[in-house]
C-alpha positions as CSV (number, residue, x, y, z in Angstrom):
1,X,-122.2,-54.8,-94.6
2,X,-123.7,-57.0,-97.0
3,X,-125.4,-54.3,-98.7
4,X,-122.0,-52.2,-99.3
5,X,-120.1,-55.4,-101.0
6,X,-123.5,-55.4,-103.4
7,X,-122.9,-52.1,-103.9
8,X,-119.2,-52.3,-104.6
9,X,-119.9,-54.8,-106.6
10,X,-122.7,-53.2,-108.5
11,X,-119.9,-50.2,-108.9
12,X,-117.2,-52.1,-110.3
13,X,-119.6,-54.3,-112.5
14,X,-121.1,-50.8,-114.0
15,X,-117.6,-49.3,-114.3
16,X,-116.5,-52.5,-116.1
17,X,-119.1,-52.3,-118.2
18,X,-118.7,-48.9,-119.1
19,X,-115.1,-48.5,-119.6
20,X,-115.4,-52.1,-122.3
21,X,-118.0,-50.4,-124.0
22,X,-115.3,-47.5,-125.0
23,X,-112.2,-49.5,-125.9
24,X,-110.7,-50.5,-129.0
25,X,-110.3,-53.8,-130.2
26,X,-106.6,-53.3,-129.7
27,X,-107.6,-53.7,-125.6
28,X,-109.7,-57.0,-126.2
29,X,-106.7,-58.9,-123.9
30,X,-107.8,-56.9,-121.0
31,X,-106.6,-58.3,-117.8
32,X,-108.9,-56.8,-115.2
33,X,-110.0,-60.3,-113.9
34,X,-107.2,-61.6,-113.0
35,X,-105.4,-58.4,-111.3
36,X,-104.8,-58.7,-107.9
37,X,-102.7,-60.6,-105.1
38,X,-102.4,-64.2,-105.2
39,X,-101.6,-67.1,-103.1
40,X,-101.2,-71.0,-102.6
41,X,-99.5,-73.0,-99.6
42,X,-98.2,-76.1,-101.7
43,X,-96.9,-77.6,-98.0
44,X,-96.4,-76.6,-94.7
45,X,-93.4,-74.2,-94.8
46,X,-94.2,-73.4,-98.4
47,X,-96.1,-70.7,-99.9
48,X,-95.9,-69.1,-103.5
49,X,-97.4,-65.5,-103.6
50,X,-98.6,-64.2,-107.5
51,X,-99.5,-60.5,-108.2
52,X,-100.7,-59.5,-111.3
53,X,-100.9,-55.6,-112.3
54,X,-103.0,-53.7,-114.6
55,X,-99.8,-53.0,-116.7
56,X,-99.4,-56.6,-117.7
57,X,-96.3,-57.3,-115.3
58,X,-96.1,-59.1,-112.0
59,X,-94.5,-60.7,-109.9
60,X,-94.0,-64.4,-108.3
61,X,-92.4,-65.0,-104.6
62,X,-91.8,-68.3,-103.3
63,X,-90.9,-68.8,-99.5
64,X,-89.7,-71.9,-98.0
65,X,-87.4,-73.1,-95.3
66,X,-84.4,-73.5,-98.0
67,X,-85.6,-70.8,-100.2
68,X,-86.6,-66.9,-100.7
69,X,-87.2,-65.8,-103.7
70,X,-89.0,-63.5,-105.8
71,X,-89.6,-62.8,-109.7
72,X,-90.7,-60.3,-111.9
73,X,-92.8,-61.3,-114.8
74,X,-94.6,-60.0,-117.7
75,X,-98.1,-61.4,-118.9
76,X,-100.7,-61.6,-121.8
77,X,-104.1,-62.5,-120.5
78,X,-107.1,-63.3,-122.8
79,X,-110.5,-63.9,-120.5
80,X,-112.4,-64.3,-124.0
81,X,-110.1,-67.3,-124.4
82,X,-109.7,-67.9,-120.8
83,X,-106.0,-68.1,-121.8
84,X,-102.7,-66.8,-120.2
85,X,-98.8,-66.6,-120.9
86,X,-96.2,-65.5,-118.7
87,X,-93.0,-64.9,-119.5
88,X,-89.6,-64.3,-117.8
89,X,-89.8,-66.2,-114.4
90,X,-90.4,-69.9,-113.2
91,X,-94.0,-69.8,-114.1
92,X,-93.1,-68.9,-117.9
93,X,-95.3,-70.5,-120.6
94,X,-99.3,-71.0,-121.7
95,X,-102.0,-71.6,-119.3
96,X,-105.9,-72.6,-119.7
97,X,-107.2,-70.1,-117.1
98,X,-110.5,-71.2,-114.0
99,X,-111.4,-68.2,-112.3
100,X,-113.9,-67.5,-109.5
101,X,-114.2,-64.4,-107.0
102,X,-111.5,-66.2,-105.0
103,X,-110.0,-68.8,-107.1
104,X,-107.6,-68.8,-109.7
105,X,-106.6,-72.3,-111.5
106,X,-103.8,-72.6,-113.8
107,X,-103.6,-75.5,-116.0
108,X,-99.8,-75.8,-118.0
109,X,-100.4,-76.3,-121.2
110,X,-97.1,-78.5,-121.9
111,X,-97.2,-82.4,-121.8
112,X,-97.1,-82.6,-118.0
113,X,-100.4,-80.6,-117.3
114,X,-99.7,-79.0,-113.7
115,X,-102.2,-76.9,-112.3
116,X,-101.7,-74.4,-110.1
117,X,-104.8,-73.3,-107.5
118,X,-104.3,-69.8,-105.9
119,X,-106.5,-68.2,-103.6
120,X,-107.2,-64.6,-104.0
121,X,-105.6,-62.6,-100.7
């Protein structure tokens, strides 16, 4: 088993690699990194789900006991800058971007700083 995720990985790394190496520098915001599912439990009976597509949308659901919502959003990501912005739902505005394998940490930008730490389902 371990062998296959170092060969998956090995896969993606060299497909990565190759598919860069033939892009314009209009695709330098490439958001491969962060594409994926999401998640954070802020409390108990709270969880707020991200997903972030290759076509630079997404989407942001937040379940609670008094709410059930979700968003659609649209996103620019720079991972040369480690920078993000997200615009049209409750996570709208600029964020300094952490990322590992399996965590995501968004830092707000604006005066108050909140960061957000998802974990990658």
């Amino acid at each position: 088993m371990k062998n296959f995720f170092r060969f998956l990985l090995m896969s993606l790394f060299l497909a990565t690699s190759l598919s860069a190496a033939s892009c314009s520098d209009d695709d330098d915001d490439n958001a491969d990194s962060i594409i994926g599912t999401w998640f954070v439990i802020e409390e108990e009976d709270t969880s707020i789900t991200v997903q972030f597509n290759s076509n630079r949308t997404g989407s942001v659901a937040l379940k609670s006991e008094m709410a059930d919502m979700t968003e659609r959003f649209e996103y620019v990501y720079r991972p040369e800058e480690h920078y993000l912005v997200i615009t049209g739902s409750m996570l709208k505005g600029g964020y300094d971007v952490s990322l590992t394998k399996s965590k995501l940490i968004l830092t707000n930008r604006s005066v108050y700083g909140d960061d957000w730490e998802f974990t990658r389902r």
